[in-house]
N, C-alpha and C positions, 0 to 999 in steps of 0.2 A: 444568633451568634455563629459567627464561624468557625469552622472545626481544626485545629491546627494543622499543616500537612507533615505527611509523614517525612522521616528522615531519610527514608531509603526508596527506592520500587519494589514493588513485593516482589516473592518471586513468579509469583502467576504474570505479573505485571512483565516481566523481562521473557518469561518465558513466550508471550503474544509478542510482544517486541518484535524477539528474534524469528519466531514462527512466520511473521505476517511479513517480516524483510526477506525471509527464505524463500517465500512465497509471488512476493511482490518478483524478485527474479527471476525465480522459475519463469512465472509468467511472460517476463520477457526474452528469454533463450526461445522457449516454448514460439512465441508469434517471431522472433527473428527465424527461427528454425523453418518455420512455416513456409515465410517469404523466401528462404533460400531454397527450399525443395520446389523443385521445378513439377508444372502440373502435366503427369505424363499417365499413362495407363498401370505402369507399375510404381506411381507413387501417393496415387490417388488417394488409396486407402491410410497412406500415412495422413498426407495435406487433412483429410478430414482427422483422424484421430489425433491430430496438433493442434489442432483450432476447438476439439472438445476440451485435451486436456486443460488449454487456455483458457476456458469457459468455466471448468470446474476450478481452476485454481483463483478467477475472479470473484465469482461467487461466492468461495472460503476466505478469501479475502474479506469481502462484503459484511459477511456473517461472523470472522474473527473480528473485524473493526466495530461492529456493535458492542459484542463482548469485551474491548478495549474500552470504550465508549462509558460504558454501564461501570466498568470497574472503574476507571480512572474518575468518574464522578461518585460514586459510592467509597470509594478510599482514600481518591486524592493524590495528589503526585507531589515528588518533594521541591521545593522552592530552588529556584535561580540561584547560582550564589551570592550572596549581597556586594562582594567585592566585582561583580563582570560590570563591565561599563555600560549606560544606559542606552545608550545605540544598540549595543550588542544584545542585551536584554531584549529589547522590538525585538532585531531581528531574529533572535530564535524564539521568540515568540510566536511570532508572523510565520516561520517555519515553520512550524510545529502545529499552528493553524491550518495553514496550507495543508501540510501531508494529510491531516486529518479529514481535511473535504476532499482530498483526490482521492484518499482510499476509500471511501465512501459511493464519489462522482466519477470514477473510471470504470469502477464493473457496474455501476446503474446503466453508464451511457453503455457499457459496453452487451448489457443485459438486452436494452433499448435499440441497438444495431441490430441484432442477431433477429428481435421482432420487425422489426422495419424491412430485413434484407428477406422477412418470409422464414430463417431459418432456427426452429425453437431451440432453446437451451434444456436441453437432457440432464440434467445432476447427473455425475458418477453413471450416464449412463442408463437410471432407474428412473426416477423424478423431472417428469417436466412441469417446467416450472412456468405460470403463466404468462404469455404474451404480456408487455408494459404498452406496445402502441400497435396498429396496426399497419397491416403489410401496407409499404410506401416506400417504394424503391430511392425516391427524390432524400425522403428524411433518412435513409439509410446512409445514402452518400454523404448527407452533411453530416447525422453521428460520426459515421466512421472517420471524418479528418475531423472533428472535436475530440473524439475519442482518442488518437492518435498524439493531438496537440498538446492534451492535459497528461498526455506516456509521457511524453518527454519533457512536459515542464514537470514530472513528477521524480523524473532522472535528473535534471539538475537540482530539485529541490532534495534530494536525496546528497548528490554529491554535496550539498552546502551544509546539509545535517551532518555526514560523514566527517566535512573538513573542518566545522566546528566542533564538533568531539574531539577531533583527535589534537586540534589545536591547544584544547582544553587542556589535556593530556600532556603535550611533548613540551611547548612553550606556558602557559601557566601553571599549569603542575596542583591542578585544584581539586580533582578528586572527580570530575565529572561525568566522564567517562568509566570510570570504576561504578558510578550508579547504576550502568546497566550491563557492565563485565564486572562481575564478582571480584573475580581472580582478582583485578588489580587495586582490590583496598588494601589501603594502609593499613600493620597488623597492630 
């Protein structure tokens, strides 16, 4: 039998939410930041120390999406509203599918580059953490525009998550959005 879902997100549940959206950013100022520092003798040291923070912020990605993963199938998440229309329903379904493998399949592949290119992932600097494939400069290249490909279908998948909440919000007026901003429930 199956377990009714809850009414609300918990709050652990909105708190990974927001964490792993702060994060997912970071991540990418962080590698735009990257790209715009130009590689010269006195920036070297940054270029490497932006591409670590990148590394560590994918991996906590990684490792919060598990913890996502684990709680959202052990509590459950609350139900679509039965009034949104059945298109609409797919599609934030299929969204919400989607995110869930790119937060997964971005820092893998991006784990996966970093072994390919030869260059290991260090955690925080302390923790390296094992090769996934080995040194293969060819398979680097191709990681890296897969990896690349799925940043930015994961930025439009984002903006579509975004403008379906907020749509939820301004033009329906249904409460949807208040499930993962507190503030804006009805009292």
């Amino acid at each position: 039998m199956k377990k009714p879902a809850p009414a609300q997100y918990s709050a652990l549940q909105i708190g990974l939410h927001w964490l792993v959206a702060a994060l997912i950013l970071a991540a990418f100022i962080l590698i735009w930041q990257f790209g715009n520092t130009p590689l010269a003798p006195d920036t070297f040291k940054l270029k490497l120390q932006l591409i670590a923070w990148h590394k560590w912020v994918g991996i906590t990605v990684l490792a919060l999406f598990v913890v996502r993963l684990i709680v959202k199938l052990v509590r459950g998440a609350p139900e679509i509203d039965p009034a949104t229309d059945p298109l609409q329903r797919k599609i934030a379904i299929g969204v919400h599918h989607l995110l869930y493998l790119l937060m997964a399949a971005i820092p893998l592949l991006g784990w996966m580059l970093s072994s390919a290119k030869g260059y290991p992932v260090l955690l925080f600097g302390v923790v390296q953490l094992p090769d996934l494939v080995g040194k293969n400069e060819e398979l680097g290249h191709t990681l890296r525009e897969v990896h690349e490909l799925l940043a930015n279908g994961l930025l439009v998948l984002i903006g579509l998550h975004a403008a379906g909440a907020i749509k939820h919000h301004v033009i329906e007026k249904d409460g949807t959005l208040a499930r993962m901003l507190p503030f804006l429930r009805r009292k």
